[in-house]
Steps between C-alpha positions, in 0.01 A plus 500: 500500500549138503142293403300416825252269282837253389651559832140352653466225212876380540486539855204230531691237224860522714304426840250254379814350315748467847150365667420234285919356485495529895154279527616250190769389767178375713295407246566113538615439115189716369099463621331609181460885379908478370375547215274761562793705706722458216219691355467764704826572531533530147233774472592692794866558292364484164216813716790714642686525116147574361422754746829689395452460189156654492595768681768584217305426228212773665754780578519493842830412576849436360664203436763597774246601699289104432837286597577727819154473603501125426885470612378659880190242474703213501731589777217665717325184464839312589511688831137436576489150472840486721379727766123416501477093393853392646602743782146575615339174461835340704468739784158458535523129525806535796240732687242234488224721316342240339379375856381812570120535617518815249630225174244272613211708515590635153579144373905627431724166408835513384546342168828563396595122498183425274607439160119577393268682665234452293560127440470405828242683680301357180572125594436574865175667413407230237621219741245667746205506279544148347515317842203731632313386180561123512643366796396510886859420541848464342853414618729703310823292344788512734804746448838323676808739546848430636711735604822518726725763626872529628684733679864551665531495856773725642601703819286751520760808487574353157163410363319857622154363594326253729374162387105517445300142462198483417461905555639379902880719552769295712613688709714243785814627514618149638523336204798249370596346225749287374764630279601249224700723310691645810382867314473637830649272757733148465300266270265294646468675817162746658456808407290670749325836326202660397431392176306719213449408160638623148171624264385808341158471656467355883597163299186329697510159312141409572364778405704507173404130404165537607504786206729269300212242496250741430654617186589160381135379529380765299803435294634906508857587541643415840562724840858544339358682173230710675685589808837530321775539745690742269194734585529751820156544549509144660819580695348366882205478378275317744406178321103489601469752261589261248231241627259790473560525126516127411177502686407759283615394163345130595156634558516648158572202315252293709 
């Protein structure tokens, strides 16, 4: 029988491992406690080979028996951290738990786009106590973020999907539009369609350089890297979900 204590101990070190890569992409070029991650991570692998190699060394189990136990570890913690941290966590966020009267009652928060956790609720809380300590009052320094968005307007039977501005869908079906190209009809003459627009969300461009800025103030990755468009969880995704988490991932970092 394969070993359930390496299985457990390798199990932890592969998911804490696939957690900490996915928030380092977030963690806006390192907040403090690298070093102590690099740590941790170190023990929790350098834990799972000890833990095999104690239960060896007392009898209980085989070597086979050690590396199958610590072989299913790893991939049951592989599966875990797929299902439960990327799968569950994304779903979860389309539903719109997190503004849920049941998440804010038990103070749930997604954090997935938080490089770290720790690091940050620790500035907020210290930022909290020092300006309740010594000032009546403080402006806190100005964030500025740009952002911009573009997106191909077609016919609609070729594009799929209705424009959406500013979370608004256009829905006239007397619309025209001049055809420099002469794609559709002679150049430079009116093409009179319904238009929809080419994305792999609803393509609302306000929405997505409202986000845009967001990111870029707090100096993350932009909408392009978090939303990748390579990704079919955000296939029609409506796009106020995404100002929900930039609101989200902006009251974390203050």
């Amino acid at each position: 029988m394969p070993s359930s204590h390496t299985q457990l101990a390798l199990f932890v070190a592969c998911f804490w491992n696939l957690q900490r890569a996915r928030r380092r992409r977030f963690d806006n070029g390192g907040r403090g406690g690298d070093f102590v991650e690099e740590v941790l991570t170190s023990l929790a692998w350098l834990g799972g080979v000890l833990v095999g190699y104690s239960r060896v060394y007392l009898g209980y189990h085989s070597v086979r028996q050690v590396i199958v136990g610590g072989v299913l570890g790893v991939v049951f913690g592989a599966v875990w951290f797929e299902l439960v941290a990327v799968r569950v966590a994304s779903w979860l966020f389309r539903v719109g738990f997190y503004e849920w009267e049941v998440a804010r009652v038990l103070g749930l928060r997604d954090s997935s786009t938080v490089g770290n956790v720790v690091a940050v609720e620790r500035e907020a809380l210290m930022r909290v106590v020092t300006l309740r300590n010594i000032y009546s009052a403080c402006f806190l320094p100005v964030r500025i973020g740009h952002g911009f968005d573009i997106h191909r307007m077609t016919p609609l039977e070729e594009a799929g999907q209705l424009v959406v501005i500013g979370g608004v869908v256009i829905t006239n079906e007397d619309q025209k539009w001049k055809d420099v190209e002469g794609e559709y009809v002679p150049a430079n003459s009116y093409y009179k369609t319904q238009l929809g627009l080419i994305a792999h969300s609803d393509g609302d461009v306000i929405y997505h350089s409202i986000v845009d800025a967001i990111f870029g103030a707090l100096t993350l990755p932009d909408i392009g890297q978090v939303f990748q468009d390579t990704d079919p969880r955000w296939k029609g995704c409506d796009s106020s979900k995404f100002m929900d988490y930039a609101y989200d991932v902006m009251e974390y970092y203050g």
